[in-house]
N, CA, C and O atoms as a Maestro MAE file, in Angstrom:
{
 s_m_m2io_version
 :::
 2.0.0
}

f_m_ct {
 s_m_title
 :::
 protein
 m_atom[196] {
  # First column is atom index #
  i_m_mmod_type
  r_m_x_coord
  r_m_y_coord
  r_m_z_coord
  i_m_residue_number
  s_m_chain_name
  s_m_pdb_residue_name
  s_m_pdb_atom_name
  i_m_atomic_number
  :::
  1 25 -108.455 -151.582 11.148 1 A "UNK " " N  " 7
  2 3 -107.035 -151.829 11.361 1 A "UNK " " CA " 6
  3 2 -106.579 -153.084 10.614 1 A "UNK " " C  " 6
  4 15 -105.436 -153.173 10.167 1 A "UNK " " O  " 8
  5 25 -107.590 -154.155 10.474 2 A "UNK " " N  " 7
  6 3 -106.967 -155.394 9.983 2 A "UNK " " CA " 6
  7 2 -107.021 -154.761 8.383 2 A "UNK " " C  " 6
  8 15 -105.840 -154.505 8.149 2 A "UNK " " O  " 8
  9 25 -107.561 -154.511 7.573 3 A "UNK " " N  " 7
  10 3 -107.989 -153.895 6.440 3 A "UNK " " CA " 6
  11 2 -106.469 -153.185 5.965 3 A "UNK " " C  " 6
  12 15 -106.134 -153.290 4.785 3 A "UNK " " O  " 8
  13 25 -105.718 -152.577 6.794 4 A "UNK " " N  " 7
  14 3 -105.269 -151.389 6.459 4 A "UNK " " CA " 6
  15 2 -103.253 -152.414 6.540 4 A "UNK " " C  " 6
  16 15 -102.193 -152.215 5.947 4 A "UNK " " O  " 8
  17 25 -103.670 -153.330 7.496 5 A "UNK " " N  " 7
  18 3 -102.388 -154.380 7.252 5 A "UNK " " CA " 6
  19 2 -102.463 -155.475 6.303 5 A "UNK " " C  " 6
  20 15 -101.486 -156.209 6.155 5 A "UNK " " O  " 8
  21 25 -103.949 -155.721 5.393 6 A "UNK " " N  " 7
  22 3 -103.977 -156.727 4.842 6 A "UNK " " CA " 6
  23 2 -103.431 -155.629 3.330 6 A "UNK " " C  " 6
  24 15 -102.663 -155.850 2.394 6 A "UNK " " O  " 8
  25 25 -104.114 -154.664 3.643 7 A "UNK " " N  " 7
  26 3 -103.310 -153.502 2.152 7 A "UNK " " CA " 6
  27 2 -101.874 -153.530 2.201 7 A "UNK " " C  " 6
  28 15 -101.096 -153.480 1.248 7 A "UNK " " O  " 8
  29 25 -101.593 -153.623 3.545 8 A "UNK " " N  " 7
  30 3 -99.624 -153.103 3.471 8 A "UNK " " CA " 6
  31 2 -99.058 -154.527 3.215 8 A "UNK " " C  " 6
  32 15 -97.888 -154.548 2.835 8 A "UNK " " O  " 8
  33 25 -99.647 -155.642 3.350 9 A "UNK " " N  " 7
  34 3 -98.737 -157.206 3.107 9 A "UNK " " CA " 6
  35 2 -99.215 -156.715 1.771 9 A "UNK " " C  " 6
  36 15 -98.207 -156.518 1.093 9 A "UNK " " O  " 8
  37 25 -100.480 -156.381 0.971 10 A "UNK " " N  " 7
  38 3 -100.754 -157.009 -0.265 10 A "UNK " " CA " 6
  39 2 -99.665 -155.893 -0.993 10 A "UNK " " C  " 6
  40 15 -99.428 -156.218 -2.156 10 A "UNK " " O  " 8
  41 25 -99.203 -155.079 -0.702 11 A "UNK " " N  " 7
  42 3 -98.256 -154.110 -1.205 11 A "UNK " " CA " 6
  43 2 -96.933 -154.338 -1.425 11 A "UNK " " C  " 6
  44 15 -96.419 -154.158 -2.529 11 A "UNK " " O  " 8
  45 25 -96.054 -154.901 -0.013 12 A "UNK " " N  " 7
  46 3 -95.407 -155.523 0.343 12 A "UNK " " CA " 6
  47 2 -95.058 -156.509 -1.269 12 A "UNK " " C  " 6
  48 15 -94.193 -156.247 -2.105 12 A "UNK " " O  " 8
  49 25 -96.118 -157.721 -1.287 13 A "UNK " " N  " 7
  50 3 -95.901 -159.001 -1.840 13 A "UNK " " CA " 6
  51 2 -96.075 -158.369 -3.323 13 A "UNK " " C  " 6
  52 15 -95.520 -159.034 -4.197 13 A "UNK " " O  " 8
  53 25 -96.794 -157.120 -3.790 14 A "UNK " " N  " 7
  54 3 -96.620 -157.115 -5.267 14 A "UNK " " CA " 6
  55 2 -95.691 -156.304 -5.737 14 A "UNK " " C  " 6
  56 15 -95.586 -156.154 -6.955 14 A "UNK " " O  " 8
  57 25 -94.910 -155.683 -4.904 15 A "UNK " " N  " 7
  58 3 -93.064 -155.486 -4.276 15 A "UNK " " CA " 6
  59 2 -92.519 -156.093 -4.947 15 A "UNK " " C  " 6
  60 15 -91.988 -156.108 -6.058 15 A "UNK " " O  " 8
  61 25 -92.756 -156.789 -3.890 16 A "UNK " " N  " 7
  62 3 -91.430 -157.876 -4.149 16 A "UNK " " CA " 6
  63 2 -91.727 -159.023 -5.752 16 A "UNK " " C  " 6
  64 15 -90.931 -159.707 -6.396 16 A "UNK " " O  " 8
  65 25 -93.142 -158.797 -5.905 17 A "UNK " " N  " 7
  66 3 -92.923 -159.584 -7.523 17 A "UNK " " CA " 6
  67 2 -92.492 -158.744 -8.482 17 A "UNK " " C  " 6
  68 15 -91.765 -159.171 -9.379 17 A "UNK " " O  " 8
  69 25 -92.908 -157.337 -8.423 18 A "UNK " " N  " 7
  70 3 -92.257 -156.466 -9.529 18 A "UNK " " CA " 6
  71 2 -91.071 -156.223 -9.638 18 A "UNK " " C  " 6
  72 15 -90.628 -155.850 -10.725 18 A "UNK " " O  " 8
  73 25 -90.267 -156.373 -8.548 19 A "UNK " " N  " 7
  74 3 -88.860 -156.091 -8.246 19 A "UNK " " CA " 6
  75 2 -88.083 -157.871 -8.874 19 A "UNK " " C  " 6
  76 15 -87.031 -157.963 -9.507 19 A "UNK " " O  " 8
  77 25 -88.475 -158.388 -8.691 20 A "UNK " " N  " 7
  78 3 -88.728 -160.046 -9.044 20 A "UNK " " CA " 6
  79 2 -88.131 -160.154 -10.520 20 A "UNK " " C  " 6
  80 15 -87.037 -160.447 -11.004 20 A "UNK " " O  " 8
  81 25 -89.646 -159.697 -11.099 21 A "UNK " " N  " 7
  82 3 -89.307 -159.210 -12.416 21 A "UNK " " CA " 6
  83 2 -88.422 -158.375 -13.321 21 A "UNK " " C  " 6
  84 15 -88.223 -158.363 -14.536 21 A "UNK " " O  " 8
  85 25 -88.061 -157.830 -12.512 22 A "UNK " " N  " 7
  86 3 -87.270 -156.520 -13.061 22 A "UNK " " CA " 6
  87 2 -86.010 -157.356 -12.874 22 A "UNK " " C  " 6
  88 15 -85.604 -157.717 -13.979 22 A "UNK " " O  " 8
  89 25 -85.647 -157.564 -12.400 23 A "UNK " " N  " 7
  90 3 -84.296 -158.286 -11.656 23 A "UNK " " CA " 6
  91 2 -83.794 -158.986 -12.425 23 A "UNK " " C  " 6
  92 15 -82.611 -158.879 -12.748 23 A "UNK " " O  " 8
  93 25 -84.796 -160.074 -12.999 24 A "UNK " " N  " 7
  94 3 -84.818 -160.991 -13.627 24 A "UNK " " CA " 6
  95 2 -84.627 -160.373 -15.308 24 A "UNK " " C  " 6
  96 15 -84.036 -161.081 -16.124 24 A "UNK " " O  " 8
  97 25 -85.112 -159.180 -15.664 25 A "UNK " " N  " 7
  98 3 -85.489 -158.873 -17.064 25 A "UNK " " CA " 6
  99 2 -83.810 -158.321 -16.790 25 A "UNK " " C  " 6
  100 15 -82.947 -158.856 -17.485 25 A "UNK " " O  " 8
  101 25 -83.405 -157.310 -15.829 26 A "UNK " " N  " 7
  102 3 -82.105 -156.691 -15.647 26 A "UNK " " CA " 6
  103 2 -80.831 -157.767 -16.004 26 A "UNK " " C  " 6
  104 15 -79.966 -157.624 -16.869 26 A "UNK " " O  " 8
  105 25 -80.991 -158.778 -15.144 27 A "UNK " " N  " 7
  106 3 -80.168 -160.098 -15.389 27 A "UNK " " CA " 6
  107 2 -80.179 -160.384 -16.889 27 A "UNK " " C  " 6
  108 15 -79.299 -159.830 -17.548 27 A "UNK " " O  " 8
  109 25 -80.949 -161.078 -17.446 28 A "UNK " " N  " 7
  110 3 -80.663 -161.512 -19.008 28 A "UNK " " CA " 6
  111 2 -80.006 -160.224 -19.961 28 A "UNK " " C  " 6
  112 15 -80.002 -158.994 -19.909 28 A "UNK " " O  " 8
  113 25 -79.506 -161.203 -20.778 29 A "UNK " " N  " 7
  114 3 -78.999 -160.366 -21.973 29 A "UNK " " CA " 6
  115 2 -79.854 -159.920 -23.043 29 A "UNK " " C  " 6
  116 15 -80.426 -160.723 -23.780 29 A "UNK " " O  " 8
  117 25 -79.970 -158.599 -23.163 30 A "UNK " " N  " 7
  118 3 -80.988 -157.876 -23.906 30 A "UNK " " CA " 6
  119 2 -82.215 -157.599 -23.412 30 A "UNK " " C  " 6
  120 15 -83.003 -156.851 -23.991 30 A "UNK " " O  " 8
  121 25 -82.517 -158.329 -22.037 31 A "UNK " " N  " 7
  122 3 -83.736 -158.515 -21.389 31 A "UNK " " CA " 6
  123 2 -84.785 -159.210 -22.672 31 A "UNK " " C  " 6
  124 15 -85.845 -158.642 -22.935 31 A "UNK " " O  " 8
  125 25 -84.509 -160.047 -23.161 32 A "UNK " " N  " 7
  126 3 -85.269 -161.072 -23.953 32 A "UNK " " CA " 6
  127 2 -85.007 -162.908 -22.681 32 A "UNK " " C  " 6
  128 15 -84.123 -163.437 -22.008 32 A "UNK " " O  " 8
  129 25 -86.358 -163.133 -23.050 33 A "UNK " " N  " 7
  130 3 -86.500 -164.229 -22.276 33 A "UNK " " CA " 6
  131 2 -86.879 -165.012 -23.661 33 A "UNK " " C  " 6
  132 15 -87.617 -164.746 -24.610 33 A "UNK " " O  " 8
  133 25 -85.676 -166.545 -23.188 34 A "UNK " " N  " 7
  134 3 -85.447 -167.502 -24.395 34 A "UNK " " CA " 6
  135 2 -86.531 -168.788 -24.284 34 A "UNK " " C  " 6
  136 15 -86.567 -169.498 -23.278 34 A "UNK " " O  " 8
  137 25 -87.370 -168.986 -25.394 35 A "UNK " " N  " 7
  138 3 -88.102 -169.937 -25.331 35 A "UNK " " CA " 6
  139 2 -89.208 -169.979 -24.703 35 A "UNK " " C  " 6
  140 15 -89.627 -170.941 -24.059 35 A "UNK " " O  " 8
  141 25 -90.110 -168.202 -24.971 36 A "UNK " " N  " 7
  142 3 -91.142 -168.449 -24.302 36 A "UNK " " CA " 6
  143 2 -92.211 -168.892 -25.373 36 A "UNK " " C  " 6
  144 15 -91.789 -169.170 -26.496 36 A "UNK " " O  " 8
  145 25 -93.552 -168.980 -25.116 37 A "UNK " " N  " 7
  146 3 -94.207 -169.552 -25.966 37 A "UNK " " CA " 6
  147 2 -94.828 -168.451 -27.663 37 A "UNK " " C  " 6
  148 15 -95.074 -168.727 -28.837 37 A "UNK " " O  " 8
  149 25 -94.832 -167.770 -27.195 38 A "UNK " " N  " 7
  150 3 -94.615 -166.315 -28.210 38 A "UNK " " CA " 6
  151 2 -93.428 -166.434 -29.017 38 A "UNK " " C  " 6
  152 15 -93.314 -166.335 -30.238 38 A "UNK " " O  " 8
  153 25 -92.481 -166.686 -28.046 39 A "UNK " " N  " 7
  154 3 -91.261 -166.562 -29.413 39 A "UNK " " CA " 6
  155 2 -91.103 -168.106 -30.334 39 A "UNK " " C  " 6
  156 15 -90.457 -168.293 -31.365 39 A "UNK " " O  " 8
  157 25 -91.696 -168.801 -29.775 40 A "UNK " " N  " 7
  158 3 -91.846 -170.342 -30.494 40 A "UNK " " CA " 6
  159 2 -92.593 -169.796 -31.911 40 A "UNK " " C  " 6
  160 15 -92.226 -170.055 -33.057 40 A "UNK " " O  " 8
  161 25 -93.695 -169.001 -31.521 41 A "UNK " " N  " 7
  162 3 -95.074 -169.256 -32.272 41 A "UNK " " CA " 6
  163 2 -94.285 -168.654 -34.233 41 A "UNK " " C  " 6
  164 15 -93.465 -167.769 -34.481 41 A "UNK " " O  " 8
  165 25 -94.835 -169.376 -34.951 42 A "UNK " " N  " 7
  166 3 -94.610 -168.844 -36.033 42 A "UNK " " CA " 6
  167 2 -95.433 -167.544 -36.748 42 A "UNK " " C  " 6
  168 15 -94.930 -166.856 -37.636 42 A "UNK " " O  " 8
  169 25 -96.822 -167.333 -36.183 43 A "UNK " " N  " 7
  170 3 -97.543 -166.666 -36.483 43 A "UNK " " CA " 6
  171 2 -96.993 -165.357 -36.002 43 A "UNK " " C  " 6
  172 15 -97.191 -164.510 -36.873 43 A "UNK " " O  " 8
  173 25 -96.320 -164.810 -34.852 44 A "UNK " " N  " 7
  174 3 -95.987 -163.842 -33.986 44 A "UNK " " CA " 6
  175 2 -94.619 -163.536 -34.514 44 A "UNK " " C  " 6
  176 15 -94.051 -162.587 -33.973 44 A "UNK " " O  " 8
  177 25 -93.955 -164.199 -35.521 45 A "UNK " " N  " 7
  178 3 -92.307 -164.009 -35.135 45 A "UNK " " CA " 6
  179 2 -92.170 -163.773 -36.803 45 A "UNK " " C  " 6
  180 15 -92.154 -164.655 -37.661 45 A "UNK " " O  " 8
  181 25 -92.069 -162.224 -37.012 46 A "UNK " " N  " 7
  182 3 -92.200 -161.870 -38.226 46 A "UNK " " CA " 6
  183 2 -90.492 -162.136 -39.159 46 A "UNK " " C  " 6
  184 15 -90.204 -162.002 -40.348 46 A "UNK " " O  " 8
  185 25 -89.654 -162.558 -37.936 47 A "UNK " " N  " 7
  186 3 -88.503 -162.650 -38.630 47 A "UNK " " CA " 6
  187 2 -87.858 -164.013 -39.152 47 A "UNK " " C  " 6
  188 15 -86.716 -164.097 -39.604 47 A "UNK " " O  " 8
  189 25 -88.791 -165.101 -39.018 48 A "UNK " " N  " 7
  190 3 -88.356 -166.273 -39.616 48 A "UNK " " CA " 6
  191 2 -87.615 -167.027 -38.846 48 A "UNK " " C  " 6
  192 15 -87.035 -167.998 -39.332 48 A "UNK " " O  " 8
  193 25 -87.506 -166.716 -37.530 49 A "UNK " " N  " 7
  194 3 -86.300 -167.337 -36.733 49 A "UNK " " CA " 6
  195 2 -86.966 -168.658 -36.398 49 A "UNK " " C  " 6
  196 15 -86.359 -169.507 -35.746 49 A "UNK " " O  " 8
  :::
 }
 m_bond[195] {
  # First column is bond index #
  i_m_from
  i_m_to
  i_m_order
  :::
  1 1 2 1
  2 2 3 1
  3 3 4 2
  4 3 5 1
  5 5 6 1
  6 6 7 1
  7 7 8 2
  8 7 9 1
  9 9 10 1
  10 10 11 1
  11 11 12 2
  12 11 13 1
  13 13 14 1
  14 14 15 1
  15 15 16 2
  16 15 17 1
  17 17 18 1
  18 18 19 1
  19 19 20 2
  20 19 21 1
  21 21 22 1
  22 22 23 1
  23 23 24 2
  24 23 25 1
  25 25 26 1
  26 26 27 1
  27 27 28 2
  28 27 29 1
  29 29 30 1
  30 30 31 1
  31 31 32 2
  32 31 33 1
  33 33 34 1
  34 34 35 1
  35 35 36 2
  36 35 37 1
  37 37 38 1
  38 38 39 1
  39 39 40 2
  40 39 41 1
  41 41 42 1
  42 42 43 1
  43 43 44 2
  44 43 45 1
  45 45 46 1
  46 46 47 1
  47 47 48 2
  48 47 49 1
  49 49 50 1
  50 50 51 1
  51 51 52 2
  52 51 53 1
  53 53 54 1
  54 54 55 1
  55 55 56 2
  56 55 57 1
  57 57 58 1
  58 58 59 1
  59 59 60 2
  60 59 61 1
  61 61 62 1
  62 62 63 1
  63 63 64 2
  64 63 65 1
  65 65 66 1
  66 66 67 1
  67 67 68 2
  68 67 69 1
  69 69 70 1
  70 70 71 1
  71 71 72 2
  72 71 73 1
  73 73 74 1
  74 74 75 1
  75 75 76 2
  76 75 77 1
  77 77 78 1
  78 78 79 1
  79 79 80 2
  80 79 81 1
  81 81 82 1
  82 82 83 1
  83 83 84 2
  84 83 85 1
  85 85 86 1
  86 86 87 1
  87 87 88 2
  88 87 89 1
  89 89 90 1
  90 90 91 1
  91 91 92 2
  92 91 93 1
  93 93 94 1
  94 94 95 1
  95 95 96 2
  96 95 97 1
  97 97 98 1
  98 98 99 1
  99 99 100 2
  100 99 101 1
  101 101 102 1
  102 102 103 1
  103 103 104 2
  104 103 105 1
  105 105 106 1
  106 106 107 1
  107 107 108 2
  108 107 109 1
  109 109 110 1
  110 110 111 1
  111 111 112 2
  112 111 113 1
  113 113 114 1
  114 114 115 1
  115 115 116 2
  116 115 117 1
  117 117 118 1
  118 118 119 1
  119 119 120 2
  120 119 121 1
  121 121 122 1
  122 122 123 1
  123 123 124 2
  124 123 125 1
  125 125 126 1
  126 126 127 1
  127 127 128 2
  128 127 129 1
  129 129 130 1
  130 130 131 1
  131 131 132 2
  132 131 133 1
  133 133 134 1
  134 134 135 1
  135 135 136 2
  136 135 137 1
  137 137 138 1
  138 138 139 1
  139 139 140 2
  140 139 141 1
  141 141 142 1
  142 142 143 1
  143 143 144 2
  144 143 145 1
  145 145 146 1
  146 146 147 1
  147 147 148 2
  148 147 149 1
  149 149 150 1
  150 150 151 1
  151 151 152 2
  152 151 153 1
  153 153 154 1
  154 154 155 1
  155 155 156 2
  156 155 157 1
  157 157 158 1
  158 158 159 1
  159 159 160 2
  160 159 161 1
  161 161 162 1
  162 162 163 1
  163 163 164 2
  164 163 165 1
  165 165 166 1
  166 166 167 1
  167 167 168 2
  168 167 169 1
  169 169 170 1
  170 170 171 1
  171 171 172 2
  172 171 173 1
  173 173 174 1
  174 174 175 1
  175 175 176 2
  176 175 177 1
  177 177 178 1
  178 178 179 1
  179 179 180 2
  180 179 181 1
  181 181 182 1
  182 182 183 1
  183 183 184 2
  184 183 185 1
  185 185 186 1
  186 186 187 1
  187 187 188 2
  188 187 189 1
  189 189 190 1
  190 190 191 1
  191 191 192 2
  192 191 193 1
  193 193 194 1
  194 194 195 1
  195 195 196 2
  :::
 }
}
């Protein structure tokens, strides 16, 4: 029984981070996130920006 509520919180909580995420990607414009470390990198960013 404890097993079977520690599955439904751990379900619960990766819920609510995916929904988190989404929310968050839904919110921005274009769903591009500004200034992450990827888009800094020059090696990764084939467009010169």
């Amino acid at each position: 029984m404890v097993a079977l509520k520690l599955i439904g919180i751990s379900i619960v909580l990766l819920g609510l981070g995916v929904a988190g995420i989404a929310i968050k990607i839904w919110a921005k414009k274009d769903g591009e996130f500004a200034g992450t470390c990827a888009s800094q990198s020059p090696f990764l960013n084939k467009d010169g920006e």
